[in-house]
Structures are given as C-alpha cells and as structure tokens.
Z-matrix of the N, CA and C atoms (Angstrom, degrees):
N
C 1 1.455
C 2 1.513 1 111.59
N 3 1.109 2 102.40 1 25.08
C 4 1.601 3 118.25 2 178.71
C 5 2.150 4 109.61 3 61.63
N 6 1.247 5 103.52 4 16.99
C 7 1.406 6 120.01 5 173.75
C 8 1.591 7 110.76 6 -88.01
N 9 1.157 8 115.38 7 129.80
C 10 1.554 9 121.05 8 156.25
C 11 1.545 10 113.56 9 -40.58
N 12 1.520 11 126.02 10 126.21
C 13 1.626 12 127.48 11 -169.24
C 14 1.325 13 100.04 12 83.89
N 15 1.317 14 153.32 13 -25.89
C 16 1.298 15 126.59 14 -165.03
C 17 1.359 16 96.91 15 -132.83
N 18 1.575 17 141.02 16 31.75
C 19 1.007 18 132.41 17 105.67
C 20 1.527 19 124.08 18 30.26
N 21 1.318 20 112.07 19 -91.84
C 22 1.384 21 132.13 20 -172.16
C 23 1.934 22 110.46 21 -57.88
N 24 1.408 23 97.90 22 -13.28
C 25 1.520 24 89.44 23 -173.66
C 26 1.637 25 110.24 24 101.93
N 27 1.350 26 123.76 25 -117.05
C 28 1.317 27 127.36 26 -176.93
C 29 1.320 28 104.37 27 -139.75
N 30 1.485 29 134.26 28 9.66
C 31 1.063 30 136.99 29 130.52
C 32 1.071 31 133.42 30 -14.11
N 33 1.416 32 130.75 31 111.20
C 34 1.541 33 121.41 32 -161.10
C 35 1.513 34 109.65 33 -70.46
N 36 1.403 35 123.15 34 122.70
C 37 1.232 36 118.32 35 166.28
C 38 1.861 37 116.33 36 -126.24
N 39 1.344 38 113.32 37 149.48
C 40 1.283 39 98.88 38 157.85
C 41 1.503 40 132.87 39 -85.72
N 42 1.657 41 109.36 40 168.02
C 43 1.646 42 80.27 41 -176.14
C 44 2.230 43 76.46 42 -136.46
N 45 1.518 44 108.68 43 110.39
C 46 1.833 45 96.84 44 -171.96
C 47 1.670 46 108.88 45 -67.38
N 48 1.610 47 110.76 46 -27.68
C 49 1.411 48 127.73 47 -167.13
C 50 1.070 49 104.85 48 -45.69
N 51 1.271 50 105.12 49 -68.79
C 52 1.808 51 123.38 50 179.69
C 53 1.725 52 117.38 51 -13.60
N 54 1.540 53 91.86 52 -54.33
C 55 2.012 54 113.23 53 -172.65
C 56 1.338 55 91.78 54 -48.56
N 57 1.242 56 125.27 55 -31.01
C 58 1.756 57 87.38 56 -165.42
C 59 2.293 58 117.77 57 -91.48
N 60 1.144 59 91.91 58 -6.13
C 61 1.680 60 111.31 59 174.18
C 62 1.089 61 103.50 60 -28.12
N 63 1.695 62 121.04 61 -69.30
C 64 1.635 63 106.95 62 -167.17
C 65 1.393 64 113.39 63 -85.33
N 66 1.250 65 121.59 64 1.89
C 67 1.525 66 112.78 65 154.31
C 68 1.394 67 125.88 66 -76.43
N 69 1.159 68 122.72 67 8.52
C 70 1.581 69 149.13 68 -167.23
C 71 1.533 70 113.50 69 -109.87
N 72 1.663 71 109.77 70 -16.99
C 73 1.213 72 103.06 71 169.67
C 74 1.883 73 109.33 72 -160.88
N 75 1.856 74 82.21 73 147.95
C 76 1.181 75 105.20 74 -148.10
C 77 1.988 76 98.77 75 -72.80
N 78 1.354 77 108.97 76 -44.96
C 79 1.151 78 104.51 77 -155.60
C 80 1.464 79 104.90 78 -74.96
N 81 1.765 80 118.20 79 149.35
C 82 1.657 81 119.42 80 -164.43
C 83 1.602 82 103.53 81 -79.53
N 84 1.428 83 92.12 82 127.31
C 85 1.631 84 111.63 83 -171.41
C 86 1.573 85 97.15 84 -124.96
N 87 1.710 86 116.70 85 154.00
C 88 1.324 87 148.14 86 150.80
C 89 1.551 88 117.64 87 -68.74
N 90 1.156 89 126.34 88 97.53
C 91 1.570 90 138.92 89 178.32
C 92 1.122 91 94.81 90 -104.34
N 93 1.867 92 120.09 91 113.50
C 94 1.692 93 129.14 92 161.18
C 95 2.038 94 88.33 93 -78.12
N 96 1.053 95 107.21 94 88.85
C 97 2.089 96 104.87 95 161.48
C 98 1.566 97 113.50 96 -46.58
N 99 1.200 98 99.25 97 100.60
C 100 1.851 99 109.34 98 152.66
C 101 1.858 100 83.20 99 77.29
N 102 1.309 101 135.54 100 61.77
C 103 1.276 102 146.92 101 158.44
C 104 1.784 103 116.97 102 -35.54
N 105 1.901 104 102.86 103 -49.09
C 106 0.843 105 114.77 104 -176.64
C 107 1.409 106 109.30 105 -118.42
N 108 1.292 107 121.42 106 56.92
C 109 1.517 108 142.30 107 173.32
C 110 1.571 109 120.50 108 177.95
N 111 1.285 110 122.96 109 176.82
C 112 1.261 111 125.94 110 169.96
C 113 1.334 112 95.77 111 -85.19
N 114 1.539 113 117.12 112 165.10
C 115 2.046 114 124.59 113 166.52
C 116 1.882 115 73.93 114 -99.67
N 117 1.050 116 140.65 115 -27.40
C 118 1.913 117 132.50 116 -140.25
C 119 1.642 118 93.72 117 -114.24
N 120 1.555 119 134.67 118 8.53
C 121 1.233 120 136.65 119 159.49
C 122 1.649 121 93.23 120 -32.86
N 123 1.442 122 86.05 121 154.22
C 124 1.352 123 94.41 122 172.17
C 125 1.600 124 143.07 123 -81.04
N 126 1.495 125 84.41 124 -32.30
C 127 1.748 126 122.10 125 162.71
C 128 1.761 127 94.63 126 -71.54
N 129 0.925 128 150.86 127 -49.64
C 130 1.364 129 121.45 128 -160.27
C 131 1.550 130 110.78 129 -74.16
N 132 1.154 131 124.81 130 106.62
C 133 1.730 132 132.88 131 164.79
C 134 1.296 133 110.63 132 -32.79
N 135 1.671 134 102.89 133 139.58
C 136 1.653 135 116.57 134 177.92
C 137 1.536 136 128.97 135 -53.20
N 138 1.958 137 93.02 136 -27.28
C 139 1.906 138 131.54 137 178.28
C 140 1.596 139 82.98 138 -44.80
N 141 1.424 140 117.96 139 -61.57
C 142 1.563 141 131.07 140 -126.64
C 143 1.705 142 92.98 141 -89.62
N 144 0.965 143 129.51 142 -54.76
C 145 1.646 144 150.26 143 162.65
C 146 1.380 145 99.37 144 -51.65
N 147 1.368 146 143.63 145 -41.61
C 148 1.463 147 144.02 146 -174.94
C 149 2.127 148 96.76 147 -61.19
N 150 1.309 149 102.94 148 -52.70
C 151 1.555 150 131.91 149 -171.33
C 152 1.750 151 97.01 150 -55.76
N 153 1.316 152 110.30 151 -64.75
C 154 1.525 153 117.88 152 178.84
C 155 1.574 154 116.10 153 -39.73
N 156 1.544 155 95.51 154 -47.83
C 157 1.896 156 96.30 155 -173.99
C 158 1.525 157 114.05 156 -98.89
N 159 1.608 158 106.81 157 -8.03
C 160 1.688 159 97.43 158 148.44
C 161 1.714 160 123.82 159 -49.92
N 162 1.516 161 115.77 160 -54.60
C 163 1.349 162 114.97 161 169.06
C 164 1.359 163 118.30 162 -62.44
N 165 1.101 164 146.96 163 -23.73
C 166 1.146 165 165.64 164 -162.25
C 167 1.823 166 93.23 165 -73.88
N 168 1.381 167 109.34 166 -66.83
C 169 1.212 168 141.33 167 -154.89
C 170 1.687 169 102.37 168 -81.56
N 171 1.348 170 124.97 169 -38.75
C 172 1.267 171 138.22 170 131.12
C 173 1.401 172 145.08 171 -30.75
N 174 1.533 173 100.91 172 -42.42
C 175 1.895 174 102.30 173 165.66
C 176 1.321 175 106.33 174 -132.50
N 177 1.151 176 116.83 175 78.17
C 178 1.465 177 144.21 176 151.67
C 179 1.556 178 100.80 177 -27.22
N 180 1.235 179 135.60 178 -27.01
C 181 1.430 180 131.95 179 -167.37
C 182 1.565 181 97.19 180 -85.33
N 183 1.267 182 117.69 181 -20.66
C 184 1.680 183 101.78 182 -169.95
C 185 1.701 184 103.44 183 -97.41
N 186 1.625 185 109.31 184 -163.70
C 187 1.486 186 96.24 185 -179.09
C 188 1.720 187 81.90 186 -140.93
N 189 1.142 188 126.58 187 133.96
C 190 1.597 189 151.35 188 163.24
C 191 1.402 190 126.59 189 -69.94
N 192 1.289 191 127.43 190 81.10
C 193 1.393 192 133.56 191 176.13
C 194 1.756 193 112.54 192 -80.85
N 195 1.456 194 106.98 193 96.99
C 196 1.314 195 115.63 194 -176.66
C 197 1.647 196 105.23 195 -104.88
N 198 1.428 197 116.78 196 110.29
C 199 1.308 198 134.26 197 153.68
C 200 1.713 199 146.16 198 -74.99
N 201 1.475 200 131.20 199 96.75
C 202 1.144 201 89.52 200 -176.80
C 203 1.384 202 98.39 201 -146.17
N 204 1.284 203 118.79 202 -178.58
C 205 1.481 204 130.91 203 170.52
C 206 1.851 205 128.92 204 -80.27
N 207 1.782 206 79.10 205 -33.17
C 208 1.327 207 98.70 206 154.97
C 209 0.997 208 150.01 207 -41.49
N 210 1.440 209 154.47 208 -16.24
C 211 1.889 210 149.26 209 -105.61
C 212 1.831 211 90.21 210 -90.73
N 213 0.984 212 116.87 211 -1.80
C 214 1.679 213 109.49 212 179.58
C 215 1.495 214 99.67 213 -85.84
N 216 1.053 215 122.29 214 -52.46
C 217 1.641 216 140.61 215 172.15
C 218 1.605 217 106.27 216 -31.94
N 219 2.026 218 96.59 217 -69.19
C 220 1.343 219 109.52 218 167.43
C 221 1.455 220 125.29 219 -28.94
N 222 1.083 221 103.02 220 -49.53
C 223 1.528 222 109.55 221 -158.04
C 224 1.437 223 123.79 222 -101.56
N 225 1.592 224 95.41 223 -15.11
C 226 1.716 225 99.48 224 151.21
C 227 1.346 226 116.42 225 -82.44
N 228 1.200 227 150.24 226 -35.59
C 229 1.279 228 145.65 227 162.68
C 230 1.313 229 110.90 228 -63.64
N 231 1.320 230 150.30 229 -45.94
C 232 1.654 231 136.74 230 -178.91
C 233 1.182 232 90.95 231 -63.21
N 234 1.788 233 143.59 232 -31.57
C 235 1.457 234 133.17 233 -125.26
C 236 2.286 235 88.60 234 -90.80
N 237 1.728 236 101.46 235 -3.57
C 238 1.568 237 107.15 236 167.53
C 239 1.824 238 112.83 237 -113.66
N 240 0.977 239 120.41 238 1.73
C 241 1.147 240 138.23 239 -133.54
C 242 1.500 241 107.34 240 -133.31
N 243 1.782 242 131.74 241 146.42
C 244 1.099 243 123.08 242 165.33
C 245 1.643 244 110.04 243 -113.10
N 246 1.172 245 123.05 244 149.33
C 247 1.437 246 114.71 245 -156.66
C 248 1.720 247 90.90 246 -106.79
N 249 1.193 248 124.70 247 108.62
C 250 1.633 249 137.76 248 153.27
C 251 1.380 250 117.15 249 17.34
N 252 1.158 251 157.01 250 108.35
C 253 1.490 252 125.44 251 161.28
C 254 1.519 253 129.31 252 -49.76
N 255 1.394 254 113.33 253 -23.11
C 256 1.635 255 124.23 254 -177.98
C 257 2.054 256 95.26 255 -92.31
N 258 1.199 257 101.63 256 33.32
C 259 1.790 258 90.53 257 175.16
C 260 1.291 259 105.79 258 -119.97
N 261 1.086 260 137.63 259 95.34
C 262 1.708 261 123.44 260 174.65
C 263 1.802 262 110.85 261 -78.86
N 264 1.271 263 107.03 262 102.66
C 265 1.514 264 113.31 263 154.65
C 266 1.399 265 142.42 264 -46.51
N 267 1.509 266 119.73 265 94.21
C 268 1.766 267 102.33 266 -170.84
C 269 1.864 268 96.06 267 -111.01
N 270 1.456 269 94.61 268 -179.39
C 271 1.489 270 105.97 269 159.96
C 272 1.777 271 105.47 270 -149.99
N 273 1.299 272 100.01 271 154.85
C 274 1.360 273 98.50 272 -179.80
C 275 1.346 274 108.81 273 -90.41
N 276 1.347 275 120.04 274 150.96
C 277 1.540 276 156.11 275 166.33
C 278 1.175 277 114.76 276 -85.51
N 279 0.999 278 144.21 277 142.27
C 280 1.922 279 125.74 278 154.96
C 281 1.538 280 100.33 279 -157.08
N 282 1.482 281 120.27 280 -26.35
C 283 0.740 282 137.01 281 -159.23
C 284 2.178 283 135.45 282 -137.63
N 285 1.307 284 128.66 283 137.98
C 286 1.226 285 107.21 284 177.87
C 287 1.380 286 113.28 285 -66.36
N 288 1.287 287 123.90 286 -56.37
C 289 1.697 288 135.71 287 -170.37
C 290 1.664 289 101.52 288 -48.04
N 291 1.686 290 125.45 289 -61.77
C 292 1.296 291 130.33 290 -171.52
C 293 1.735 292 100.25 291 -103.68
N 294 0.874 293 139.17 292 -1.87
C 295 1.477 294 118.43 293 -170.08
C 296 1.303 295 116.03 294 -116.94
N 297 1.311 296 121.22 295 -32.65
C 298 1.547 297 138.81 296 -173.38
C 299 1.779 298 96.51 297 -67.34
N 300 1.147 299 103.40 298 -71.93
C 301 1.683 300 113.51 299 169.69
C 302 1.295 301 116.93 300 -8.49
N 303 1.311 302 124.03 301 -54.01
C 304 1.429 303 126.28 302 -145.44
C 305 1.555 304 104.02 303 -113.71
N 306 1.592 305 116.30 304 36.08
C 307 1.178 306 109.87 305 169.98
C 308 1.922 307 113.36 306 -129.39
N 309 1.111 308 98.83 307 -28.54
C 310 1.618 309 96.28 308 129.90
C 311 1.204 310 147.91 309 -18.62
N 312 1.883 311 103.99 310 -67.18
C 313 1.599 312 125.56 311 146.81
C 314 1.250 313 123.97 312 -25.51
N 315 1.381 314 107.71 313 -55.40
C 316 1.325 315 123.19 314 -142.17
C 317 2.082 316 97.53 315 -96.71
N 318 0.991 317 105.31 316 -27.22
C 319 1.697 318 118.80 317 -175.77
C 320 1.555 319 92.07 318 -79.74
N 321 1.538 320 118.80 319 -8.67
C 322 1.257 321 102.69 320 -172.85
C 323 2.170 322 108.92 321 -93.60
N 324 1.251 323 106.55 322 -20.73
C 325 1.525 324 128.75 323 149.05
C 326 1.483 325 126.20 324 -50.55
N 327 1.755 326 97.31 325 101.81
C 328 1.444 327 94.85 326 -163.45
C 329 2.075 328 105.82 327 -68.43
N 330 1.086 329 123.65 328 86.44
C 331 1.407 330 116.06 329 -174.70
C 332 1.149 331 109.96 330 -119.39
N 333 1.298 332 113.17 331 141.59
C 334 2.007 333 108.58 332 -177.87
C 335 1.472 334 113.39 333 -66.00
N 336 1.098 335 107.36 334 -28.19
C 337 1.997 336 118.76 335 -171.29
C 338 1.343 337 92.82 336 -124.31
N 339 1.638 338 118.36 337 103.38
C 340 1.088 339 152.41 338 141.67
C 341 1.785 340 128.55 339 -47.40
N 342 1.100 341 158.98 340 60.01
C 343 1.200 342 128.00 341 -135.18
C 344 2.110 343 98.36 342 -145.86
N 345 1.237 344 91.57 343 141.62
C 346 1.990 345 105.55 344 174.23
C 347 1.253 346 108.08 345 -97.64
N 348 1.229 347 116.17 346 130.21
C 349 1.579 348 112.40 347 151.75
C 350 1.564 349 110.94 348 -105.86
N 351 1.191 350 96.74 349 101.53
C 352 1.779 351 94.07 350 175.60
C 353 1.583 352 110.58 351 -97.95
N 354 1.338 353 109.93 352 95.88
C 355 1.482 354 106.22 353 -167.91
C 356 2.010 355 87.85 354 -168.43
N 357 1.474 356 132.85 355 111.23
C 358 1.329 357 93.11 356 11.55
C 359 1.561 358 105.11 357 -91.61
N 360 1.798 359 99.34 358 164.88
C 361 1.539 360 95.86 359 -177.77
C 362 1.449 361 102.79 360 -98.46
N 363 1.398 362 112.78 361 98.59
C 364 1.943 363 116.80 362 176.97
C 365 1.723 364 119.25 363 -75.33
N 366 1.444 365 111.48 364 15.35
C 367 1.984 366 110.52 365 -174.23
C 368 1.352 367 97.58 366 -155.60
N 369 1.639 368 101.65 367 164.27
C 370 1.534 369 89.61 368 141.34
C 371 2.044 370 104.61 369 -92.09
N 372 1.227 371 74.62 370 155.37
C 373 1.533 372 95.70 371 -174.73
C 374 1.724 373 111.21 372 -99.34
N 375 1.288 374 114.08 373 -0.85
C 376 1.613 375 99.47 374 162.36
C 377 1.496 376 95.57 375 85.30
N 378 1.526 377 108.04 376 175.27
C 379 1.055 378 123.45 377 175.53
C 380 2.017 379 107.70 378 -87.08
N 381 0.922 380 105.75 379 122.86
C 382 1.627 381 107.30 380 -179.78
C 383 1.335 382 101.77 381 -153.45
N 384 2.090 383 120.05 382 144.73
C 385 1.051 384 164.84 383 169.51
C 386 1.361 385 107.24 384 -9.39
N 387 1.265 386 145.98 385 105.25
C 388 1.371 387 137.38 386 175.49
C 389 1.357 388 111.98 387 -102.30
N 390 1.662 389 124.45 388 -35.35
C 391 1.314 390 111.21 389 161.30
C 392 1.454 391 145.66 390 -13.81
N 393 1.493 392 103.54 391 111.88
C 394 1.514 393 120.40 392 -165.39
C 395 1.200 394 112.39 393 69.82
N 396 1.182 395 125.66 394 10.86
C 397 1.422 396 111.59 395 154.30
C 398 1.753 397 120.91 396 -76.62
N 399 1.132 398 124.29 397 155.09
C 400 1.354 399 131.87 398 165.04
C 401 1.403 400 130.60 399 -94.62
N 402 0.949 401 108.03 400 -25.13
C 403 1.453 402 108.99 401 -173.55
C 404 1.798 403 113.77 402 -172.98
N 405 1.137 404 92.52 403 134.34
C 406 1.862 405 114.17 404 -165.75
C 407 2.042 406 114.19 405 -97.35
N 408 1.154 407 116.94 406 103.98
C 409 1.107 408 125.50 407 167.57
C 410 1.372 409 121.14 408 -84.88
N 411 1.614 410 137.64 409 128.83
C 412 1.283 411 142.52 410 164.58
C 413 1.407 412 112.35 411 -139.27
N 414 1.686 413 97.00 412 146.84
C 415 1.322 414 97.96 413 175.83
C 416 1.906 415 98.07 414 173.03
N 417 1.293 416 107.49 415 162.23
C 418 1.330 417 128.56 416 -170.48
C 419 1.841 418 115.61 417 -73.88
N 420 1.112 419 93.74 418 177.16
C 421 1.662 420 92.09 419 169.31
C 422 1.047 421 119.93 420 -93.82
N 423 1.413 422 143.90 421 166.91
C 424 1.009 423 138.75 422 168.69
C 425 2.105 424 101.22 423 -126.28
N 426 1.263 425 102.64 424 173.99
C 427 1.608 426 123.63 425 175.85
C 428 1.343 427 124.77 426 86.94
N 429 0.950 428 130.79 427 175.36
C 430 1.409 429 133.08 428 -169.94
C 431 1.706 430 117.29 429 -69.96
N 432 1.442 431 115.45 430 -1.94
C 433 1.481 432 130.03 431 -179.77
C 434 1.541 433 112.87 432 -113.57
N 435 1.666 434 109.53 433 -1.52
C 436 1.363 435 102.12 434 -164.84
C 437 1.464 436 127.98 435 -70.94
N 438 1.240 437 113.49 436 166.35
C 439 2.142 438 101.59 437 -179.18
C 440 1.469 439 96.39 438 -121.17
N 441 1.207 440 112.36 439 142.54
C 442 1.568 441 122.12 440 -176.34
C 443 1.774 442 118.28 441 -54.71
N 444 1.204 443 94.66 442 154.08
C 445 1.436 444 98.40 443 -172.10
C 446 1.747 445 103.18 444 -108.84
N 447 1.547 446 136.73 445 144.02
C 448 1.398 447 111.52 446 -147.79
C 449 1.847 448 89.15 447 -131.87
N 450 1.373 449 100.53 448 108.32
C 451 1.915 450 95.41 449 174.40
C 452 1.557 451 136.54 450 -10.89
N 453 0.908 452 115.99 451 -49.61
C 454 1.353 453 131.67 452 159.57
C 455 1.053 454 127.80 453 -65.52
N 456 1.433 455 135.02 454 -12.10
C 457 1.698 456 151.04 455 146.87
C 458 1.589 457 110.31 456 -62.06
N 459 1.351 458 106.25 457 -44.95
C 460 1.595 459 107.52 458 172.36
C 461 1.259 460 107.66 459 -75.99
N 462 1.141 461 122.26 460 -44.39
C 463 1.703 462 130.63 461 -168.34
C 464 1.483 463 99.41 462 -48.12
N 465 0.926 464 113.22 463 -51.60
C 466 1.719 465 125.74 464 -167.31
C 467 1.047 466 99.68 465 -69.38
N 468 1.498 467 158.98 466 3.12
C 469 1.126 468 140.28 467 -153.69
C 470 1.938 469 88.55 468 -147.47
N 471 1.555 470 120.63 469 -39.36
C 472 1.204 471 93.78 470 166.69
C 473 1.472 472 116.19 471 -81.37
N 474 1.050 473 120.76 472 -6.76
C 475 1.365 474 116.17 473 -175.64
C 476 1.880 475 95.23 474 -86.71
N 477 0.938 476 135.14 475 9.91
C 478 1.542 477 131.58 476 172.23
C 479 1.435 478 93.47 477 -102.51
N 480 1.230 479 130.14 478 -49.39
C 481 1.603 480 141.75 479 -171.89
C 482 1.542 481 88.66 480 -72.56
N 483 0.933 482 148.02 481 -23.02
C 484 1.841 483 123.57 482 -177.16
C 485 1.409 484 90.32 483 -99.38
N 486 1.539 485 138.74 484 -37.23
C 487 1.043 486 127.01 485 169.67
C 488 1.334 487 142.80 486 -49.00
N 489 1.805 488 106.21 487 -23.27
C 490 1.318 489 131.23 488 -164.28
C 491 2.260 490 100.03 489 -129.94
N 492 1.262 491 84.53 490 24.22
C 493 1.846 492 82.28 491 -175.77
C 494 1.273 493 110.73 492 26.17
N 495 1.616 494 122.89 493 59.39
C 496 1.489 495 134.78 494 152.18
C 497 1.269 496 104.82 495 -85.66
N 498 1.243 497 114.50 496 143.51
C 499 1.628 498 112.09 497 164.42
C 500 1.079 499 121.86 498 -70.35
N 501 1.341 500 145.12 499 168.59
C 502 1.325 501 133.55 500 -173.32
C 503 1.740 502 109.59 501 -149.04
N 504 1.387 503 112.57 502 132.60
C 505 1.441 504 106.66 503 -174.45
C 506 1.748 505 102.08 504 -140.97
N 507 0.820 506 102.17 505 120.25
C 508 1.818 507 103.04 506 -170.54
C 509 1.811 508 81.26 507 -127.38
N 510 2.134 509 84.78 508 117.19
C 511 1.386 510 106.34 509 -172.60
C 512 1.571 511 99.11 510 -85.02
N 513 1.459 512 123.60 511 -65.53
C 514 1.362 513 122.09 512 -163.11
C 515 1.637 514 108.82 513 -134.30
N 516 1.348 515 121.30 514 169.39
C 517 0.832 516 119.72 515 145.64
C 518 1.866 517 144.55 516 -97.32
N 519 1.286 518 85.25 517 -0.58
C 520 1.692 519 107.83 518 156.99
C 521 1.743 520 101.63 519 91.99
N 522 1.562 521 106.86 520 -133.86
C 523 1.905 522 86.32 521 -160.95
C 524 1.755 523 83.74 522 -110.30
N 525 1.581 524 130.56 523 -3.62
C 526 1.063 525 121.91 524 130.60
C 527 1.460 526 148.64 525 -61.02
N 528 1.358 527 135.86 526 105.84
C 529 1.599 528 133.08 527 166.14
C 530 1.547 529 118.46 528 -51.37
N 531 1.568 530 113.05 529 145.83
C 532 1.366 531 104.38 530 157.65
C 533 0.944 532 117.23 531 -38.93
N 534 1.267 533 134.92 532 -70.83
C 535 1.803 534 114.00 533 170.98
C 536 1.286 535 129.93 534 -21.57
N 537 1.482 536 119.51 535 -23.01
C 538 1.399 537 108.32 536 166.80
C 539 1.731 538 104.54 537 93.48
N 540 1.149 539 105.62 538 16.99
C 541 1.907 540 101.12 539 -163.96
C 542 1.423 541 78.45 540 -139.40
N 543 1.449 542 97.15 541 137.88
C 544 1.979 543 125.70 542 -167.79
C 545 1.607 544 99.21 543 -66.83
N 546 1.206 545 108.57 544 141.95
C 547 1.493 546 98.76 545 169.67
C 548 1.914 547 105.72 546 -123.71
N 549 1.500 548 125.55 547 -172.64
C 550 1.370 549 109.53 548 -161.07
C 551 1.791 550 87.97 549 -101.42
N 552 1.610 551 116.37 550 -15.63
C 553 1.622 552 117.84 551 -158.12
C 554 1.789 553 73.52 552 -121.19
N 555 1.975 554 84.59 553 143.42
C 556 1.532 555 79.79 554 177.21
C 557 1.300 556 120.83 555 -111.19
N 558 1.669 557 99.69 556 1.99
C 559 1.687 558 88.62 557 165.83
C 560 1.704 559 103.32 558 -108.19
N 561 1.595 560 102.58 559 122.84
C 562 1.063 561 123.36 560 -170.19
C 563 1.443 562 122.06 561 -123.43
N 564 1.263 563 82.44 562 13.84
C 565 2.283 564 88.94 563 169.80
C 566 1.782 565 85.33 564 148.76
N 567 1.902 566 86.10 565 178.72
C 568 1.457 567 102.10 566 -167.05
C 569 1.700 568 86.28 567 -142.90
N 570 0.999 569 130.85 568 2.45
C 571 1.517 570 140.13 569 161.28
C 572 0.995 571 134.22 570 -63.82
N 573 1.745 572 109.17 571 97.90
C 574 1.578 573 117.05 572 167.30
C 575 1.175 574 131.66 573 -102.22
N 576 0.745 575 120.16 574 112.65
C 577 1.891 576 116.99 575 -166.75
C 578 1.625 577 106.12 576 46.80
N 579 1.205 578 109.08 577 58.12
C 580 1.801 579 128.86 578 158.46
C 581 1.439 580 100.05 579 67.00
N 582 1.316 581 123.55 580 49.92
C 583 1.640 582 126.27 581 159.48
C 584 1.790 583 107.11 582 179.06
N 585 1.392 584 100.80 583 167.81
C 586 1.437 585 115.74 584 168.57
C 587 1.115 586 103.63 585 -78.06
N 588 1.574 587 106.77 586 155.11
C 589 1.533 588 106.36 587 158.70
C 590 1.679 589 92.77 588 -132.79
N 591 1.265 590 115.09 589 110.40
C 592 1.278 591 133.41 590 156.14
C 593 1.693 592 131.46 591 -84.58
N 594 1.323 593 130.22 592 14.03
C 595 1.418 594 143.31 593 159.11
C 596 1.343 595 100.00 594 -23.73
N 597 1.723 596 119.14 595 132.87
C 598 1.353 597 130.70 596 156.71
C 599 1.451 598 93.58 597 -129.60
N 600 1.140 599 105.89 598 153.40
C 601 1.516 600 137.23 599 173.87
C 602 1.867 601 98.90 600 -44.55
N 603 1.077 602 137.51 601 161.41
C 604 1.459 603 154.46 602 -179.14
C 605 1.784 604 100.28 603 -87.79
C-alpha cells in the first residue's frame, strides 16, 4: 500500500520492532492488535504471540483489542496461558455457516472482555447465544464487491443485545445505505432506527 511494513502486500509478515511502541507511551491508549491481520494466523509462532502479550501485560494503562477468525487457535494457546485483564478478545461473525460457530470457541477463553465483530454482517443470523459475551459489533461491507447489509439483520441483533444487557455499537453501514441503494463513500451514516448506538463494554 505503498506504506513502510507492507511492502510485501498482505503477505504475512512480522514486524518485532513495532512491540516496543506502547511501552513508549505513557498516556492510556486503544490498540486494535494486527488490524490488518490475524495475531491467531497460523504461521505466526506461539514464541512471537508469547512477545506480544509480554507488552500487553506491561502497559496495563492501554486497552488491547484482539480480533480474530481464529478462536480455535485462541483457545489452544490461552488453554496454557492467562489472558491480561486490559485484553478484550473478539471473533468475527459475518456469517451462519462460518461465523455463528466460533462463538462457542471463543466463551471457551477465560477473558474478562468477551467481544463479536459482526461486520461485515452478510444474513440475518437468527436468534443465537449471547452469554458471556461483552460487547456487540455491527456493521456493513464496504468496497467495490460489497453485498448490502438489510435493517432488520441489525435490528435483530440489537434487540438480542438489549435483551441480554450486551452493549451494542453499530459502526457503519458500509458502501450500502439503509435505503438499500449503493453509494460511491462507504461510510454513509451510523443510523439505526434514528440514532447511534455507541455502547462500550463496563
């Protein structure tokens, strides 16, 4: 992307330098870890992930947004391991066939901050299990390939999260509008049924 480190494209690479950043600063900051990768790839060594949650485990002042596709990965490595209190654990959703599955997984990770990103959200997803989760992510697709995301797919999911005192944060609606008609920018509102919902975890 013509960026220093990504060089290679999307090629998994490590970068060790990086680890020492949030020990570099004092004031308490939000780190999304590996934004544009999994930390639970399969290729990245436990050595290398052991290294990550030393710093982690080190600046207690920040808060750790760990994402992955993984939660099987997850959950063999915590299953030796104690997971941080400043680490919130998510897995993505997007889907019934691949997304529903892996939250099960993920309840099986003893972590204080539990958390889904269901975004993009491609179905409705039905009524499914929110227990021990912490906190609820939604939101649309974005890019020139994306498939619409349909009001009532989200609806259903905060209305399970107010039912189940999940927090609820519906980021975008992607390069589709509730209206359902493509737009050229894909974040095009944060409006679900005539408000934000900005919920963070306690």
């Amino acid at each position: 992307m013509g960026t220093a480190g990504y060089e290679g494209g999307f090629r998994l690479a490590l970068h060790p330098l990086r680890l020492n950043l949030p020990r570099r600063r004092s004031k308490p900051s939000v780190y999304f870890v590996n934004s544009m990768s999994d930390l639970f790839h399969e290729k990245i060594p436990f050595a290398y992930i052991d290294k990550v949650f030393e710093v982690i485990r080190e600046t207690g002042q920040h808060r750790y947004q760990i994402l992955t596709k993984r939660p099987e990965v997850m959950a063999v490595y915590f299953s030796t391991r104690t997971v941080p209190s400043n680490a919130w654990l998510g897995t993505s959703v997007e889907d019934k066939r691949y997304g529903l599955p892996r939250i099960p997984i993920l309840r099986t990770v003893a972590a204080r901050t539990r958390f889904l990103s269901i975004e993009p959200l491609l179905e409705d997803l039905g009524a499914f299990d929110l227990s021990q989760i912490s906190w609820v992510i939604v939101g649309g697709e974005s890019g020139p390939k994306a498939r619409p995301m349909k009001a009532e797919w989200a609806r259903s999911i905060q209305q399970q999260c107010d039912a189940m005192k999940v927090p609820f944060f519906f980021k975008q609606w992607g390069t589709y509008g509730a209206d359902g008609v493509r737009r050229t920018k894909a974040n095009n509102g944060r409006i679900l049924d005539g408000q934000t919902w900005d919920a963070l975890p306690v």
